[in-house]
MARDOVEX-828820 format. One record per residue (C-alpha): residue number from 1; x, y, z. Coordinates in steps of 0.25 Angstrom, whole numbers, m for minus. Each point is the difference from the previous one (the first is absolute). Example, Ala and Ser with C-alpha at 12.3 -4.5 7.8 and 13.67 -1.06 7.14 Angstrom:
<pts>
<1, <49, m18, 31>>
<2, <6, 14, m2>>
</pts>
This chain:
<pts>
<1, <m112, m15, 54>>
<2, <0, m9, 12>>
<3, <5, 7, 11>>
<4, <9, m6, 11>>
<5, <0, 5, 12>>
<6, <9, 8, 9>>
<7, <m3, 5, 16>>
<8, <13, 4, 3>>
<9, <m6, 16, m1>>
<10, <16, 4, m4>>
<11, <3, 2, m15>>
<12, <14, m8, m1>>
<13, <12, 10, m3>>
<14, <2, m7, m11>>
<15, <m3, m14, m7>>
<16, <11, m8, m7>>
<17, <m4, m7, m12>>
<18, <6, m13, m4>>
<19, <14, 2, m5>>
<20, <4, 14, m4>>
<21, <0, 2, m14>>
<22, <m15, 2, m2>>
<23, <m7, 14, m2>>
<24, <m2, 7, 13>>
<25, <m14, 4, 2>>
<26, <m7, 9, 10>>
<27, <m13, m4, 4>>
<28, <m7, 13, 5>>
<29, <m14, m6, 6>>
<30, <m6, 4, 12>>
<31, <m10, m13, 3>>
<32, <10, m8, 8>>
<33, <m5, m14, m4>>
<34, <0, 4, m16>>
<35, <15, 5, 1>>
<36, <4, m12, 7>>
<37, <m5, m8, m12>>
<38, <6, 8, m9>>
<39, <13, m2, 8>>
<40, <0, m13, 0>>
<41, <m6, m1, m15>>
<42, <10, 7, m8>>
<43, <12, m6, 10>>
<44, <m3, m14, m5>>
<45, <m1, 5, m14>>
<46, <16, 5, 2>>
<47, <m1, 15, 5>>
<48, <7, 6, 10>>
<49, <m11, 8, 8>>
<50, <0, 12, 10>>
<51, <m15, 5, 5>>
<52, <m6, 12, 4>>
<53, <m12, 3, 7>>
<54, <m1, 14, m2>>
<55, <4, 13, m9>>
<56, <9, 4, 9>>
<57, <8, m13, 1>>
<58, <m2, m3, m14>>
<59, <8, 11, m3>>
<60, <11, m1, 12>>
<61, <2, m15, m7>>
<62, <0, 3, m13>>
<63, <10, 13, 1>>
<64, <8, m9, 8>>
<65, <1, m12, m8>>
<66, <m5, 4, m15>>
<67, <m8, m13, m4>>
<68, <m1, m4, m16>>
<69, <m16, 0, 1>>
<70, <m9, 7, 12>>
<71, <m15, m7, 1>>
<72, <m9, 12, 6>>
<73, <m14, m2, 6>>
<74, <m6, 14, m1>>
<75, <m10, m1, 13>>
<76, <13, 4, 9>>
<77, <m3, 2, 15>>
<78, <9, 14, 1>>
<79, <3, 6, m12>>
<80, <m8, m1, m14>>
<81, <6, m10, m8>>
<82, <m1, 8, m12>>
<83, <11, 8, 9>>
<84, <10, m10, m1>>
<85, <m1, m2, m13>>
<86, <4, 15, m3>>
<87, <12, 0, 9>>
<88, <4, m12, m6>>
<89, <m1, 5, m14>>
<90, <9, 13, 6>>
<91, <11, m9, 0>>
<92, <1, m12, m8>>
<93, <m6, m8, m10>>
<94, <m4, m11, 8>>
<95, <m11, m8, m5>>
<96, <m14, m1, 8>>
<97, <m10, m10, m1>>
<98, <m14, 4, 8>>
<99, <m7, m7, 7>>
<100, <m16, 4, m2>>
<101, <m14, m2, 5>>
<102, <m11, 1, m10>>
<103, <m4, 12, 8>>
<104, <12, 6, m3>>
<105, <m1, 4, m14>>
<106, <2, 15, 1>>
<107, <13, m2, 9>>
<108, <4, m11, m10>>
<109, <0, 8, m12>>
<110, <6, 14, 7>>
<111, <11, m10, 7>>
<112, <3, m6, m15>>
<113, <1, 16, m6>>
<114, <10, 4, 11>>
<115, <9, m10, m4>>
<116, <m3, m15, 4>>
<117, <1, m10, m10>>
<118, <m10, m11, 1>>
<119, <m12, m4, 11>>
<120, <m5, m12, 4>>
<121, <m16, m1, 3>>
<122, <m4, m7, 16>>
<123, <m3, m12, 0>>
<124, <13, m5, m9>>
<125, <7, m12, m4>>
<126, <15, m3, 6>>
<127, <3, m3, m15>>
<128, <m5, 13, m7>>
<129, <7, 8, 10>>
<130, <13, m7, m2>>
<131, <m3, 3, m15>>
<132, <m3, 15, 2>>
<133, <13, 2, 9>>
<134, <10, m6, m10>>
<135, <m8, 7, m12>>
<136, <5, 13, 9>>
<137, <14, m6, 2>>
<138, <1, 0, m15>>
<139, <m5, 13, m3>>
<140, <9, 5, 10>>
<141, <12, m3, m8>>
<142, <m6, 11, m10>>
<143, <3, 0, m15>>
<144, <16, m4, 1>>
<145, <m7, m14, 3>>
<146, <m1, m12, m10>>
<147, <m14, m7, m2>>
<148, <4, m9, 12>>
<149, <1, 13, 10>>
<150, <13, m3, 1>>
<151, <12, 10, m2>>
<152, <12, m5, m9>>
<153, <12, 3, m1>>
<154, <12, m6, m8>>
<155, <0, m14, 9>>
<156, <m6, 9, 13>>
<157, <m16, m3, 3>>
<158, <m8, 6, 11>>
<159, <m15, m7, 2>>
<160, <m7, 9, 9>>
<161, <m11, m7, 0>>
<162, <7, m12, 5>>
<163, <11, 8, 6>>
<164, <13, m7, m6>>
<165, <12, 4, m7>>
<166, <8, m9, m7>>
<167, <12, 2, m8>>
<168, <0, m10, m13>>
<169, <m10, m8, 5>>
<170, <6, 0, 15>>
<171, <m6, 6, 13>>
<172, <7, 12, 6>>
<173, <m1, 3, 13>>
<174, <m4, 14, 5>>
<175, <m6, 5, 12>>
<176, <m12, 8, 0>>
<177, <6, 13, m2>>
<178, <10, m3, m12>>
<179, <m12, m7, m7>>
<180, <m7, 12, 0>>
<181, <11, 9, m4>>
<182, <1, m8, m12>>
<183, <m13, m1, m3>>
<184, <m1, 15, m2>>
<185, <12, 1, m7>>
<186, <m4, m12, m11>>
<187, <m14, 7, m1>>
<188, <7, 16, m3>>
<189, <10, m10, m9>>
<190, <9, 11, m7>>
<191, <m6, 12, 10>>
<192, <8, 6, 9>>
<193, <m8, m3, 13>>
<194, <6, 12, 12>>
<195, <3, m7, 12>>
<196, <m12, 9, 8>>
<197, <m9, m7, m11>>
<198, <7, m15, 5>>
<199, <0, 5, 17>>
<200, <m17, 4, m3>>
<201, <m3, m12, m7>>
<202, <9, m11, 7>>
<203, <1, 8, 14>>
<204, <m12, 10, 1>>
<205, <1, 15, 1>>
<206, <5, m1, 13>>
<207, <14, m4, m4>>
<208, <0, 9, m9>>
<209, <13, 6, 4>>
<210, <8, m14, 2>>
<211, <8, m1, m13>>
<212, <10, m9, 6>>
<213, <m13, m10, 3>>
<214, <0, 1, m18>>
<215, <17, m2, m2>>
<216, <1, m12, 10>>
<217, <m13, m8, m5>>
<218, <5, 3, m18>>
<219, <14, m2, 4>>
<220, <m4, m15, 6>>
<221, <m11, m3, m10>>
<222, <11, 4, m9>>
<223, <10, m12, 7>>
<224, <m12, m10, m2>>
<225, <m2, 2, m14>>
<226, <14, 0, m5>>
<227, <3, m13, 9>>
<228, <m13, m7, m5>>
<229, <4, 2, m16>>
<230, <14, m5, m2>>
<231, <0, 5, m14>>
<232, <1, 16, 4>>
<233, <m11, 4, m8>>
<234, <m7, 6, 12>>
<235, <11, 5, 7>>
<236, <m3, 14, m7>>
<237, <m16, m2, 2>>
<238, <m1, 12, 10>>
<239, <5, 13, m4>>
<240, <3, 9, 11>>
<241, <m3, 17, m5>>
<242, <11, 6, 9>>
<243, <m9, 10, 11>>
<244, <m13, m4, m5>>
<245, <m3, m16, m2>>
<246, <0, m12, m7>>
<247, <m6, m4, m13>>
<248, <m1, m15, m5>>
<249, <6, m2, m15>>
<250, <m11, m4, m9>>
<251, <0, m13, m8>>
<252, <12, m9, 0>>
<253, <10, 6, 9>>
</pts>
């Protein structure tokens, strides 16, 4: 991968990517000029990008903004990589890509047994990584998901590879956090998901206790859907269990 270079010696809080409905990726590289490239890489290709250049604030941004896909280079300055991985695993299903050296192959195959999904060996082709992040995306959408990776139901469909939602074929409009919440819900379609289930994996454990965080995001998501299909047949789509939480209706609602 040809590097671009960066000499600002300050990670950026965060980098938009063009537009917002990409995936959001976090770029966990410690080599400032590689994670610039990468930053710039996967921006022009449509994600919306934060960066890290450590464990530690890896795991302060992801607990804080919850991406759809984390790309992890072990060789962390701070903390082992093989450490973020295992928090992140504590608490979500988020996919992980590695990033590895050929000299790597023992934390490669230890990082993949504790829960990453895929790796992608130095020196690498934008292309393949692209390739290898959506694979993830779409195994992310676990068995609920058609061939496609996608998540259908009735006229709702949620790409999380792309990150859209459409409602017979028409765009819907969610923020980050509704997206997600659906998400869940479509890939537990019939399951009763509890609403600490929904704050770990939307909010992180440290919101654990904020309920009302779950009630004013379903309740709004549940405006939006019922605006976008004219027809009714999704105003019923999110059931609410009284106390306990939500379940998606499975099949045609």
């Amino acid at each position: 991968m040809d590097h671009g270079a960066s000499r600002s010696g300050e990670a950026p809080s965060a980098a938009a990517g063009h537009g917002r409905d990409g995936p959001a990726v976090l770029i966990i590289e410690d080599d400032e000029e590689a994670r610039a490239a990468l930053v710039r890489e996967l921006q022009g290709r449509g994600y919306r990008v934060d960066q890290a250049r450590d464990g530690r604030e890896a795991l302060d941004r992801w607990s804080a903004r919850r991406p759809d896909v984390v790309l992890l280079d072990l060789g962390l300055p701070d903390v082992d990589g093989l450490d973020v991985v295992r928090r992140i695993r504590r608490e979500a299903a988020t996919p992980i890509v590695i990033l590895s050296g050929r000299y790597e192959e023992r934390e490669k195959v230890e990082a993949l047994d504790r829960g990453a999904d895929d790796y992608v060996t130095k020196p690498f082709g934008v292309d393949e990584l692209n390739a290898r992040l959506r694979v993830a995306l779409r195994r992310a959408a676990g068995p609920a998901a058609d061939r496609g990776g996608r998540l259908v139901n009735g006229t709702l469909e949620l790409d999380p590879a792309r990150h859209v939602v459409a409602v017979a074929g028409r765009p819907l409009d969610l923020t980050p956090r509704e997206f997600e919440i659906l998400r869940v819900l479509l890939t537990h379609a019939g399951r009763l998901v509890t609403k600490g289930r929904l704050l770990r994996a939307v909010w992180g454990e440290a919101y654990q206790a904020e309920d009302s965080y779950v009630y004013v995001h379903v309740s709004q998501l549940r405006r939006k859907l019922a605006a976008a299909d004219p027809d009714g047949s999704l105003r019923d789509l999110l059931v609410t269990e009284p106390g306990v939480g939500y379940r998606v209706r499975s099949g045609n609602p």
